[in-house]
mmCIF file of the N, C-alpha and C atoms, coordinates in Angstrom:
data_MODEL
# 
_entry.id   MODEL 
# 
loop_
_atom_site.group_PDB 
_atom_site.id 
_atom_site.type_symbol 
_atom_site.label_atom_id 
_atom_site.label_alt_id 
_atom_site.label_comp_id 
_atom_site.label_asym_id 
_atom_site.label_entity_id 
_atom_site.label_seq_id 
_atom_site.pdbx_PDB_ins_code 
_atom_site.Cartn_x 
_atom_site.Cartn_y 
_atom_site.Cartn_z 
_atom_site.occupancy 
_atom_site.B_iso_or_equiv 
_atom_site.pdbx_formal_charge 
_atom_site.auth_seq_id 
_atom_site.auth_comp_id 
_atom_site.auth_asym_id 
_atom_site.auth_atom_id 
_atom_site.pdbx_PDB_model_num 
ATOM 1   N N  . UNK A 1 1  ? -54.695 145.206 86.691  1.00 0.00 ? 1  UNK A N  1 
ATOM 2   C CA . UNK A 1 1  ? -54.415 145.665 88.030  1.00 0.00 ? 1  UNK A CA 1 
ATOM 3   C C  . UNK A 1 1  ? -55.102 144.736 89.023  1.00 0.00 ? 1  UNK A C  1 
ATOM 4   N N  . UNK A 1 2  ? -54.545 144.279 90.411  1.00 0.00 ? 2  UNK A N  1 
ATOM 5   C CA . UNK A 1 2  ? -54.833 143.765 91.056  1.00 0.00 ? 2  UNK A CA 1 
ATOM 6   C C  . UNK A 1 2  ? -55.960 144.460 92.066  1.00 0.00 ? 2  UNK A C  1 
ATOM 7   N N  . UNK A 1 3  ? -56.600 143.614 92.454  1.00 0.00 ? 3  UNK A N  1 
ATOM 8   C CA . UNK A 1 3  ? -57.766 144.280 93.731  1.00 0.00 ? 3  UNK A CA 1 
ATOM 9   C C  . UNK A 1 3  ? -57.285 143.783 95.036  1.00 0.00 ? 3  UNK A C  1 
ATOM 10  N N  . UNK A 1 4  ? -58.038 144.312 95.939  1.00 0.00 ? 4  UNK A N  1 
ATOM 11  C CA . UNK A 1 4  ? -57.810 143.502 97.112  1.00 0.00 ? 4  UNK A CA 1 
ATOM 12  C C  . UNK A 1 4  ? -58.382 142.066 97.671  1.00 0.00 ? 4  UNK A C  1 
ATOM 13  N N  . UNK A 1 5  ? -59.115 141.588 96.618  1.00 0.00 ? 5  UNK A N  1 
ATOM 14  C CA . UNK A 1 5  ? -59.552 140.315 96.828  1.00 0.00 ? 5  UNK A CA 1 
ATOM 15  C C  . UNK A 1 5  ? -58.490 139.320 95.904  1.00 0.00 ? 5  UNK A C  1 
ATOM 16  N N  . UNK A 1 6  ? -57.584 140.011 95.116  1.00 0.00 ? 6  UNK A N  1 
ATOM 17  C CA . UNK A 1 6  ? -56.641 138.802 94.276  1.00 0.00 ? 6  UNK A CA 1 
ATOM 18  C C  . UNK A 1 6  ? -55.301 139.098 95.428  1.00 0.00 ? 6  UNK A C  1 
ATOM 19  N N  . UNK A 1 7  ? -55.144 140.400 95.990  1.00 0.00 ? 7  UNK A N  1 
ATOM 20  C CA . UNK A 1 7  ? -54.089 140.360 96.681  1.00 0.00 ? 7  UNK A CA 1 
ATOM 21  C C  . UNK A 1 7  ? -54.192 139.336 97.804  1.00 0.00 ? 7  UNK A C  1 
ATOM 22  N N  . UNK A 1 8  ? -55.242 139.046 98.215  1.00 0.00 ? 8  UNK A N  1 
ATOM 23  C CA . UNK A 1 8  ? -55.442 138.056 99.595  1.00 0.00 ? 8  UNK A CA 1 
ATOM 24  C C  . UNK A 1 8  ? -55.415 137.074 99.050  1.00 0.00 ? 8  UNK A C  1 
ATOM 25  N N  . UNK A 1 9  ? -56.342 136.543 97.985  1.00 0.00 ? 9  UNK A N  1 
ATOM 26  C CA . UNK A 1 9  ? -55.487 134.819 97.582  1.00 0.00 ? 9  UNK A CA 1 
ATOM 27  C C  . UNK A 1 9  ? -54.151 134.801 97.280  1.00 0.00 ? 9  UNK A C  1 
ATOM 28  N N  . UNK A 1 10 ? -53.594 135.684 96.586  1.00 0.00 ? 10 UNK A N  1 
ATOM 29  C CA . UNK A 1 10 ? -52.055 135.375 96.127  1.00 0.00 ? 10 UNK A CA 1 
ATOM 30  C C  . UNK A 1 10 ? -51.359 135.326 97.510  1.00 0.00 ? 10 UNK A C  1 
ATOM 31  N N  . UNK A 1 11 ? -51.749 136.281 98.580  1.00 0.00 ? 11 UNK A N  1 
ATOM 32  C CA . UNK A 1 11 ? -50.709 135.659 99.877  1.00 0.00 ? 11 UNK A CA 1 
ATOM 33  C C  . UNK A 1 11 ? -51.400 134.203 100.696 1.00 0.00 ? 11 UNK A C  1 
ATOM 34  N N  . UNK A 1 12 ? -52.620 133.915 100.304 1.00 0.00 ? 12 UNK A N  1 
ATOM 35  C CA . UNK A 1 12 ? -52.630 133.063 100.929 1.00 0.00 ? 12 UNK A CA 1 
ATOM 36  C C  . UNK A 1 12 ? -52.225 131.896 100.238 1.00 0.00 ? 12 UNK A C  1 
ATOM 37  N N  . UNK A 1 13 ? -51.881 131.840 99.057  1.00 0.00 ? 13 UNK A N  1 
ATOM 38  C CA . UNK A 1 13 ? -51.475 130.825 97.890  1.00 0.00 ? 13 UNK A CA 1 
ATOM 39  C C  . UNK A 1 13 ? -49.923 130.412 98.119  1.00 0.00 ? 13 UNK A C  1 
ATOM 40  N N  . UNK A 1 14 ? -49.258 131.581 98.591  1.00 0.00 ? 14 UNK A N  1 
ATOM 41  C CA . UNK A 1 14 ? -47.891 131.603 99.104  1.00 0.00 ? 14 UNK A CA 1 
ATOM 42  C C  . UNK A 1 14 ? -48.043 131.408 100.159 1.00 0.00 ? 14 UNK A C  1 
ATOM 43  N N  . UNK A 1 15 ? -48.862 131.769 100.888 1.00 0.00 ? 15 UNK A N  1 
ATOM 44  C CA . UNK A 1 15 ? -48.551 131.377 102.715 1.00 0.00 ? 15 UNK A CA 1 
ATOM 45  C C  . UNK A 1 15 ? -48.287 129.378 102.503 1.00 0.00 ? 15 UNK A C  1 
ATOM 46  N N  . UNK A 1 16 ? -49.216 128.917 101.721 1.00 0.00 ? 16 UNK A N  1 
ATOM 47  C CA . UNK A 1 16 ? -49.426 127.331 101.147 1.00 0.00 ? 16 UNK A CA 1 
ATOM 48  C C  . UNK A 1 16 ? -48.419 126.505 100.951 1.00 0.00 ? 16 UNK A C  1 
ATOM 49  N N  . UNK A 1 17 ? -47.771 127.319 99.806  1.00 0.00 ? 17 UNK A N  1 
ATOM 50  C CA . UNK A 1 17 ? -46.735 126.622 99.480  1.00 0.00 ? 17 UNK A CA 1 
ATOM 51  C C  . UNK A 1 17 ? -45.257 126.109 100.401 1.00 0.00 ? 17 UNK A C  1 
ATOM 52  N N  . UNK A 1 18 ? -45.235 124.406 99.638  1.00 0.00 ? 18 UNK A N  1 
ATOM 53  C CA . UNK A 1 18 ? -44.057 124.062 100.285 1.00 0.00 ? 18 UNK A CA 1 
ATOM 54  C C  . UNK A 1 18 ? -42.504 124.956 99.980  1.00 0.00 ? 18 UNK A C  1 
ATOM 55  N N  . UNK A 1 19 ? -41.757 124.466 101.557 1.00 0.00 ? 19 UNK A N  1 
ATOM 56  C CA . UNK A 1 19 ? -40.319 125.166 100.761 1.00 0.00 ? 19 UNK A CA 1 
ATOM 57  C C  . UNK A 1 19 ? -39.871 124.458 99.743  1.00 0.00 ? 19 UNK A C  1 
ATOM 58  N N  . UNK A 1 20 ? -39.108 124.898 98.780  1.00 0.00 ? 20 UNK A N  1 
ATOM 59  C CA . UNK A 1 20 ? -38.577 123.841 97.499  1.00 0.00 ? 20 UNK A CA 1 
ATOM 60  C C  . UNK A 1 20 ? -36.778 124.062 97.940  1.00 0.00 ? 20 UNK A C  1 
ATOM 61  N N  . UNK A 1 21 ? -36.326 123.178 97.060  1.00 0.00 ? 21 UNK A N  1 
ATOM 62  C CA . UNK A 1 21 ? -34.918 123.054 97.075  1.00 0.00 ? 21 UNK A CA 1 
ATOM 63  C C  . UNK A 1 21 ? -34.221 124.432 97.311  1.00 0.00 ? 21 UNK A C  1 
ATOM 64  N N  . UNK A 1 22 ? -34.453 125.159 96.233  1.00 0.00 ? 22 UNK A N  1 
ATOM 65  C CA . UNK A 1 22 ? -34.117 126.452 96.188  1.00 0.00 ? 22 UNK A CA 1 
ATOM 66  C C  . UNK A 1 22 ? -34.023 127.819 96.996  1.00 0.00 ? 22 UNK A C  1 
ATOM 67  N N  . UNK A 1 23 ? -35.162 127.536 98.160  1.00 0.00 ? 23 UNK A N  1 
ATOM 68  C CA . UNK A 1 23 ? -35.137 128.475 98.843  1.00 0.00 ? 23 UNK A CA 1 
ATOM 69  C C  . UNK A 1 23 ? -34.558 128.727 100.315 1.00 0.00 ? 23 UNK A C  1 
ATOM 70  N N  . UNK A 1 24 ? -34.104 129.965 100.467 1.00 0.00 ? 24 UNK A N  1 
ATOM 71  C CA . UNK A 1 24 ? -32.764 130.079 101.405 1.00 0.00 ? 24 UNK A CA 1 
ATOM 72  C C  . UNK A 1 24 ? -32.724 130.137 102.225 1.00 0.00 ? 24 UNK A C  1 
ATOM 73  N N  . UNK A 1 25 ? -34.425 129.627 103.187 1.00 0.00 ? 25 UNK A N  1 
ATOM 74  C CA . UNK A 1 25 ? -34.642 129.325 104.660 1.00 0.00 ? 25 UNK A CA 1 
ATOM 75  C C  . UNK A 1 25 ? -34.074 128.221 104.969 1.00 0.00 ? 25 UNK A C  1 
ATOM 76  N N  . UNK A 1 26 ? -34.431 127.503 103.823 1.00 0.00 ? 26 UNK A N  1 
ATOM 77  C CA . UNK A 1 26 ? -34.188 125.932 103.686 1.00 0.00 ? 26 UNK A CA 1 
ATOM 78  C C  . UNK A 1 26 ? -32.398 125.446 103.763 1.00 0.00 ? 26 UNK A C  1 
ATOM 79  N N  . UNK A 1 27 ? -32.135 126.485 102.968 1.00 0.00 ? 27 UNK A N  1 
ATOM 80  C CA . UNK A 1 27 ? -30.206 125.940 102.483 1.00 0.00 ? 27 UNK A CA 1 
ATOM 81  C C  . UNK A 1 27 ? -29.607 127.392 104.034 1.00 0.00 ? 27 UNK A C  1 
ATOM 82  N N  . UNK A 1 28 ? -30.614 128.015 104.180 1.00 0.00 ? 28 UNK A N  1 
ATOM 83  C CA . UNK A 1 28 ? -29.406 128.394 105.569 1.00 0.00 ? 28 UNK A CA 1 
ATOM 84  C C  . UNK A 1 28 ? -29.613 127.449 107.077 1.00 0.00 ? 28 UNK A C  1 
ATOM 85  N N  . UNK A 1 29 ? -31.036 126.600 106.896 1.00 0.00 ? 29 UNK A N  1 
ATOM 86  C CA . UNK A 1 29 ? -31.083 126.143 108.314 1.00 0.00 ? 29 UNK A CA 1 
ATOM 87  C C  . UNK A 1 29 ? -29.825 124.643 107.379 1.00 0.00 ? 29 UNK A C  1 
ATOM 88  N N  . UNK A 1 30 ? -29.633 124.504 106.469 1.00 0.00 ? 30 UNK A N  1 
ATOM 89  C CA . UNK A 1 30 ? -28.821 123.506 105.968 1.00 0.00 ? 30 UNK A CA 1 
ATOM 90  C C  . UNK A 1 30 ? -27.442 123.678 106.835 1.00 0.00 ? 30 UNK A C  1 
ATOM 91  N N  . UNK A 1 31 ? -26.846 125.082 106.246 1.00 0.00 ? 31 UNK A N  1 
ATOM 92  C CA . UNK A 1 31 ? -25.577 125.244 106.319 1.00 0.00 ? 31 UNK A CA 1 
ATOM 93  C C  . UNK A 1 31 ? -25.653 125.338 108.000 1.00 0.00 ? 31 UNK A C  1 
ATOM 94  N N  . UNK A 1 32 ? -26.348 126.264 108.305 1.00 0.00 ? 32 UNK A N  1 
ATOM 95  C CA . UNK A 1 32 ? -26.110 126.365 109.837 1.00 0.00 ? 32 UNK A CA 1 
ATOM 96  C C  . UNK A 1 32 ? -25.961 124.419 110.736 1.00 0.00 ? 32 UNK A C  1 
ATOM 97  N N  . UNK A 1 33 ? -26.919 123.535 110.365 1.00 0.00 ? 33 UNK A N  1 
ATOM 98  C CA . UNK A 1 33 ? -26.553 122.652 111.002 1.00 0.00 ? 33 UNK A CA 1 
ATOM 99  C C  . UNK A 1 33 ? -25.152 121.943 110.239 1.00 0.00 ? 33 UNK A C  1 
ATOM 100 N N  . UNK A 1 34 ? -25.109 121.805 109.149 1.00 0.00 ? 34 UNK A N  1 
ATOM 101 C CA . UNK A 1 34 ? -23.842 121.038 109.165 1.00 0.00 ? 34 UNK A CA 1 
ATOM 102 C C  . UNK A 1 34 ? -22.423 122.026 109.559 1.00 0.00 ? 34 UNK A C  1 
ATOM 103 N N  . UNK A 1 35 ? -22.683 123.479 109.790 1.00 0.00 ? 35 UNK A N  1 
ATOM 104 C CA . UNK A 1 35 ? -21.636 124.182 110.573 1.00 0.00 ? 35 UNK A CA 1 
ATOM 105 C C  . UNK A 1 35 ? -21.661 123.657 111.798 1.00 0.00 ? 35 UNK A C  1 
ATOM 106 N N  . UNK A 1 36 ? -22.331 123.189 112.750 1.00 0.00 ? 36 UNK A N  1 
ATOM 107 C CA . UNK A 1 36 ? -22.615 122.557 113.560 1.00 0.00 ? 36 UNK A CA 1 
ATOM 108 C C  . UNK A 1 36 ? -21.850 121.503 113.734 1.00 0.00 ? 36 UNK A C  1 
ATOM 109 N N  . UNK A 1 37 ? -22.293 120.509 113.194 1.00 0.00 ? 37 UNK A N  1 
ATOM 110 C CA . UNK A 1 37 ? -21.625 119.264 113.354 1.00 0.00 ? 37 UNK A CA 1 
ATOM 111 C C  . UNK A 1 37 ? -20.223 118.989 112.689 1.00 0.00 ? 37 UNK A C  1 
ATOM 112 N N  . UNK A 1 38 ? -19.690 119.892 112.194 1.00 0.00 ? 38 UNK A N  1 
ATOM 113 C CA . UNK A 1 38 ? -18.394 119.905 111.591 1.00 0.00 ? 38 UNK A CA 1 
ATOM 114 C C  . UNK A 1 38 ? -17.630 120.714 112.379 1.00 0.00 ? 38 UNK A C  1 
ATOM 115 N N  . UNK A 1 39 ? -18.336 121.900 113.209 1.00 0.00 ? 39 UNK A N  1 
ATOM 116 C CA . UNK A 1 39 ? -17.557 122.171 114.620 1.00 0.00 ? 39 UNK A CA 1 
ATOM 117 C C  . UNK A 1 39 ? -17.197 121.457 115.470 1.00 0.00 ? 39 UNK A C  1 
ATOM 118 N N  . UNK A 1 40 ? -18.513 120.105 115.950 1.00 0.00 ? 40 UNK A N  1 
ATOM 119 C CA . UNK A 1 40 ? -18.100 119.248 117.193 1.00 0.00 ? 40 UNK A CA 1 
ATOM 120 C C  . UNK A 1 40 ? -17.195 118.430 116.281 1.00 0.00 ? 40 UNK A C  1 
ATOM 121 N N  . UNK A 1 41 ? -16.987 118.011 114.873 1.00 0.00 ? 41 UNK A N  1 
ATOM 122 C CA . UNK A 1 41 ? -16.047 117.153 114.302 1.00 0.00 ? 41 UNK A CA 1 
ATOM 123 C C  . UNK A 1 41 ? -14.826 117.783 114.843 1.00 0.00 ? 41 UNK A C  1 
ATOM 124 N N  . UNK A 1 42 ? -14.557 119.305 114.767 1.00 0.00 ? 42 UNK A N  1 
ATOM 125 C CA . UNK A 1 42 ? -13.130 119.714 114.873 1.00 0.00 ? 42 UNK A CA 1 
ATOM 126 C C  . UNK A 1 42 ? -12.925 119.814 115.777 1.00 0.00 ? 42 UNK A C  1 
ATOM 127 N N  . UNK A 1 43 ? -13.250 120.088 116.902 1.00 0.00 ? 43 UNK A N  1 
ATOM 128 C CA . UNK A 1 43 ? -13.467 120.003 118.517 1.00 0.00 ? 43 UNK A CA 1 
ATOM 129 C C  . UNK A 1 43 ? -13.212 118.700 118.554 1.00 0.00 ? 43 UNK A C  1 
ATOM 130 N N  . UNK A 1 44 ? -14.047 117.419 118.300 1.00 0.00 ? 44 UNK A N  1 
ATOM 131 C CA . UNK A 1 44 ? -13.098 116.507 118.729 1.00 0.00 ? 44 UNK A CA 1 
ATOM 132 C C  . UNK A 1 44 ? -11.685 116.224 118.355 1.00 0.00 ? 44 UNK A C  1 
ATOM 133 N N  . UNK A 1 45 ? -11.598 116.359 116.977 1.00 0.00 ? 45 UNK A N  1 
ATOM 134 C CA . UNK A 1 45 ? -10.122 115.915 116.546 1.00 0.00 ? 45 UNK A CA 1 
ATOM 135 C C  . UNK A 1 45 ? -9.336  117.067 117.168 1.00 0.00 ? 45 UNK A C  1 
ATOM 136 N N  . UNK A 1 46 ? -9.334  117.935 117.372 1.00 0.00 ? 46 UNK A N  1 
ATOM 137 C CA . UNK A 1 46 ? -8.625  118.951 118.546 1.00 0.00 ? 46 UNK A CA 1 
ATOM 138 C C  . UNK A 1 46 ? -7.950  117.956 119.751 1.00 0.00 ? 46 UNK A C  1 
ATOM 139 N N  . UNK A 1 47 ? -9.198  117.600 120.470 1.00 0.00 ? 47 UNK A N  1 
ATOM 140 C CA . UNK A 1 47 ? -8.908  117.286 121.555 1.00 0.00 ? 47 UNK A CA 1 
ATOM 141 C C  . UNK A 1 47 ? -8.363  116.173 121.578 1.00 0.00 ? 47 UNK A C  1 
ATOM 142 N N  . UNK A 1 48 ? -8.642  115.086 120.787 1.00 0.00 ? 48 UNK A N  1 
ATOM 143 C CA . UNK A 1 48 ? -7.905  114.105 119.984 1.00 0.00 ? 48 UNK A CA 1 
ATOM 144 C C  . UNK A 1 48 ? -6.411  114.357 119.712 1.00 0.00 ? 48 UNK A C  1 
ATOM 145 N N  . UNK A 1 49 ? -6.278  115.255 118.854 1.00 0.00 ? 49 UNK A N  1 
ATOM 146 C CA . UNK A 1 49 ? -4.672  115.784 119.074 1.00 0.00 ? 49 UNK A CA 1 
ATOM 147 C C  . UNK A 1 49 ? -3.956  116.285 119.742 1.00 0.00 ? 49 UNK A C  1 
ATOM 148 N N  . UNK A 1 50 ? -4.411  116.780 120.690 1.00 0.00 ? 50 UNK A N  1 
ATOM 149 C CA . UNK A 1 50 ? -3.845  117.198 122.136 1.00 0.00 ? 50 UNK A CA 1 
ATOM 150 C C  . UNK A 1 50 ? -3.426  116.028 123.312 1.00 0.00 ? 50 UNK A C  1 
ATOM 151 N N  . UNK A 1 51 ? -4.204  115.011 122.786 1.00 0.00 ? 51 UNK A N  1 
ATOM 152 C CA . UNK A 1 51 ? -4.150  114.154 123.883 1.00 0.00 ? 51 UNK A CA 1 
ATOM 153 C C  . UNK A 1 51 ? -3.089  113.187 123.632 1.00 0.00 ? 51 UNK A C  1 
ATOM 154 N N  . UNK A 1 52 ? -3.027  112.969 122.458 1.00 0.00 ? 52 UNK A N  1 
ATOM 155 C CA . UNK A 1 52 ? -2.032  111.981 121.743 1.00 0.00 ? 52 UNK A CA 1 
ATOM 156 C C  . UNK A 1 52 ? -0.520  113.003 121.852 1.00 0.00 ? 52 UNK A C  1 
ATOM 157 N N  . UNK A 1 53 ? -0.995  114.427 122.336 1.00 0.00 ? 53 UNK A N  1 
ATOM 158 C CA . UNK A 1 53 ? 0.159   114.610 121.663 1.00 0.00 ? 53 UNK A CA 1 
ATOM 159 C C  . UNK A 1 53 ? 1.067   114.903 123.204 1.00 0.00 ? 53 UNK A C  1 
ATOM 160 N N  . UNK A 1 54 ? 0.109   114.796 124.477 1.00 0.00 ? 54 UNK A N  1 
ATOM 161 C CA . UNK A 1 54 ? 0.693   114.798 125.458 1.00 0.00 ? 54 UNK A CA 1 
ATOM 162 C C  . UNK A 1 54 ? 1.340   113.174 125.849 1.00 0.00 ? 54 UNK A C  1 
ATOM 163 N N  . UNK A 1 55 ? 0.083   112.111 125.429 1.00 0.00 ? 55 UNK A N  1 
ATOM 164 C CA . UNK A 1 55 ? 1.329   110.871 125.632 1.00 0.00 ? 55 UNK A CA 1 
ATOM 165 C C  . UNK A 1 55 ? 2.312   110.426 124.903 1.00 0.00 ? 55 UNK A C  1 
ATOM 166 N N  . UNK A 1 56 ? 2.496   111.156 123.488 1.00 0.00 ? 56 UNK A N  1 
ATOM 167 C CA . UNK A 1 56 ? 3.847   111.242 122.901 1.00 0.00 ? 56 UNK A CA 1 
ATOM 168 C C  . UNK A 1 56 ? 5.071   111.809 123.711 1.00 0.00 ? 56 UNK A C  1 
ATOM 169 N N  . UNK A 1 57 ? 4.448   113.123 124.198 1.00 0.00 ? 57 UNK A N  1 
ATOM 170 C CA . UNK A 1 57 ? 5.753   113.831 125.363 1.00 0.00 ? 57 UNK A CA 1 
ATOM 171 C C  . UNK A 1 57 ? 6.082   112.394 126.323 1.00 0.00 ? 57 UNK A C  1 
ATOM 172 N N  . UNK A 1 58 ? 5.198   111.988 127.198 1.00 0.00 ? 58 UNK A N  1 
ATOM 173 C CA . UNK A 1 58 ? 5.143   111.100 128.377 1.00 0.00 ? 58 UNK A CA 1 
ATOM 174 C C  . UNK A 1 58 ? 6.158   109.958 127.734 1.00 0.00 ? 58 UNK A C  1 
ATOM 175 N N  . UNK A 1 59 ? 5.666   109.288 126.850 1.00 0.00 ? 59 UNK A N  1 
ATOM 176 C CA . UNK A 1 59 ? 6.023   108.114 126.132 1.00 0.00 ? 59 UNK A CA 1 
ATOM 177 C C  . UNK A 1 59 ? 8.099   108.680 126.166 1.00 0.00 ? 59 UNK A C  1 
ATOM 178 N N  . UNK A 1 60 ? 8.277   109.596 125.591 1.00 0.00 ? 60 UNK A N  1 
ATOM 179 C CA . UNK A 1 60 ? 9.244   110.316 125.361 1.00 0.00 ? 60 UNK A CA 1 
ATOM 180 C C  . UNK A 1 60 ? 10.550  110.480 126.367 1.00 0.00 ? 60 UNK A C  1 
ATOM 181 N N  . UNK A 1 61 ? 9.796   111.030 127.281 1.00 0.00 ? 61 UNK A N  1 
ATOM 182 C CA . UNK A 1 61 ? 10.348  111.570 128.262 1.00 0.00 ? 61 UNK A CA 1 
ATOM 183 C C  . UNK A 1 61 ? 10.538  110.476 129.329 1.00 0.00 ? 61 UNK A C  1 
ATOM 184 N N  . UNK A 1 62 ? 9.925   109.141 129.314 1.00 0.00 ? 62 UNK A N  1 
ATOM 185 C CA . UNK A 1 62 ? 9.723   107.951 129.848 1.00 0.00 ? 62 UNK A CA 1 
ATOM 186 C C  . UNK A 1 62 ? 11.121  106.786 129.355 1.00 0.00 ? 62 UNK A C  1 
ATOM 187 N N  . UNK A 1 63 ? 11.144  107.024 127.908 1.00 0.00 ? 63 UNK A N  1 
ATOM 188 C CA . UNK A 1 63 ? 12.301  106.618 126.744 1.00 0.00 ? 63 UNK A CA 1 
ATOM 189 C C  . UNK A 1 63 ? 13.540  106.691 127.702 1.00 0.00 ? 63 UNK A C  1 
ATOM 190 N N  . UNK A 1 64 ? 13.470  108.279 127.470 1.00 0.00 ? 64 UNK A N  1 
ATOM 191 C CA . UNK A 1 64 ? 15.055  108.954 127.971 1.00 0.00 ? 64 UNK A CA 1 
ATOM 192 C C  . UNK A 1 64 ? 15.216  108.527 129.186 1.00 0.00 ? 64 UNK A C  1 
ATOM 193 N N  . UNK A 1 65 ? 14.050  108.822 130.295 1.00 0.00 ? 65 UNK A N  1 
ATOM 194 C CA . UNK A 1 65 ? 14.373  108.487 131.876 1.00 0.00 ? 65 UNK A CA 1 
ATOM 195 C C  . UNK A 1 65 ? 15.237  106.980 131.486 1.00 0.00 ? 65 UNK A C  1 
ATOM 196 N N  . UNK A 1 66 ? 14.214  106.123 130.753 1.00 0.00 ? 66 UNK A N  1 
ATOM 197 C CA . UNK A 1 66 ? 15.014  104.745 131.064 1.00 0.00 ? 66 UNK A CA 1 
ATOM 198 C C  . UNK A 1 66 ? 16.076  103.894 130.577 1.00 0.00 ? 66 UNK A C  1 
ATOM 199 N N  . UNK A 1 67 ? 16.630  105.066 129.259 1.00 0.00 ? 67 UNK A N  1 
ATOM 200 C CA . UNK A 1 67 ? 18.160  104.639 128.965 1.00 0.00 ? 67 UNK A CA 1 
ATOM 201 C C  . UNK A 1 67 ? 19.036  105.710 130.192 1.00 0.00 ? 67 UNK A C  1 
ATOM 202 N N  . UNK A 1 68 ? 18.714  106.542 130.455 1.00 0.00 ? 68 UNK A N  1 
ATOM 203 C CA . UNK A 1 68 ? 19.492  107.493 131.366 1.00 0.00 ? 68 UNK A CA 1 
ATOM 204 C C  . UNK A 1 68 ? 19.575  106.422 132.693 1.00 0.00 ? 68 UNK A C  1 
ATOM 205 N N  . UNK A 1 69 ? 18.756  105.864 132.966 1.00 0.00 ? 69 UNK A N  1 
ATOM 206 C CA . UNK A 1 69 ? 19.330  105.414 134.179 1.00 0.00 ? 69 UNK A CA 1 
ATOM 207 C C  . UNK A 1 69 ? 20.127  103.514 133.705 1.00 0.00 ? 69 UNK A C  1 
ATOM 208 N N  . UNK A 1 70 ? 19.824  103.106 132.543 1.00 0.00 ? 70 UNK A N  1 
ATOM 209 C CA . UNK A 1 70 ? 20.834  102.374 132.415 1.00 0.00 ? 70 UNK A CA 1 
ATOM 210 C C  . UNK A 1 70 ? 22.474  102.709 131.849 1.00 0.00 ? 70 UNK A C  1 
ATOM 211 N N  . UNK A 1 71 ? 22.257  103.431 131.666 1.00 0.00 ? 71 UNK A N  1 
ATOM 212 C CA . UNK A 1 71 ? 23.907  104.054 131.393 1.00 0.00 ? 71 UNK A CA 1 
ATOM 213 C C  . UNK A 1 71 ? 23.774  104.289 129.981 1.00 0.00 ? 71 UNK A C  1 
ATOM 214 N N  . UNK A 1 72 ? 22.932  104.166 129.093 1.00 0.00 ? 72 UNK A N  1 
ATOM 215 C CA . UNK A 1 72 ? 23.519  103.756 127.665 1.00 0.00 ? 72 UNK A CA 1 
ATOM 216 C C  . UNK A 1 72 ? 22.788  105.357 126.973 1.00 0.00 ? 72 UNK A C  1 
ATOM 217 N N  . UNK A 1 73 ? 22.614  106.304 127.296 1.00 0.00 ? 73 UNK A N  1 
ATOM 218 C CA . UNK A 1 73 ? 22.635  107.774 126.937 1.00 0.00 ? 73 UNK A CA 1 
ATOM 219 C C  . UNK A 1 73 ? 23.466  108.326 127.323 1.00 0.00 ? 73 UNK A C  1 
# 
């Protein structure tokens, strides 16, 4: 049985110790940042595809204006 003088080294023995691979302070501040940066990844390519996809319209609609006014549409 433990006393209260082994209970105080054993927390202070753990207060000590490094985090190791394994533990899940460690692998959630992990996941949380690369959720992070794989948000601003999709956020950009978002906006990336939005943008391309408005000068495709332009490009498009630029096409048609300029066979329409040579006669050949």
């Amino acid at each position: 049985m433990m006393n209260d003088k082994d209970c105080k080294d054993l927390e202070k023995t753990l207060d000590s110790l490094e985090r190791g691979p394994n533990d899940l302070e460690k692998q959630i501040e992990t996941l949380q940042f690369r959720n992070e940066v794989l948000h601003k990844a999709n956020h950009k390519q978002m906006n990336e595809i939005l943008d391309l996809r408005t000068k495709i319209k332009k490009l498009e609609k630029d096409a048609v204006d300029q066979f329409r006014n040579k006669g050949e549409l």
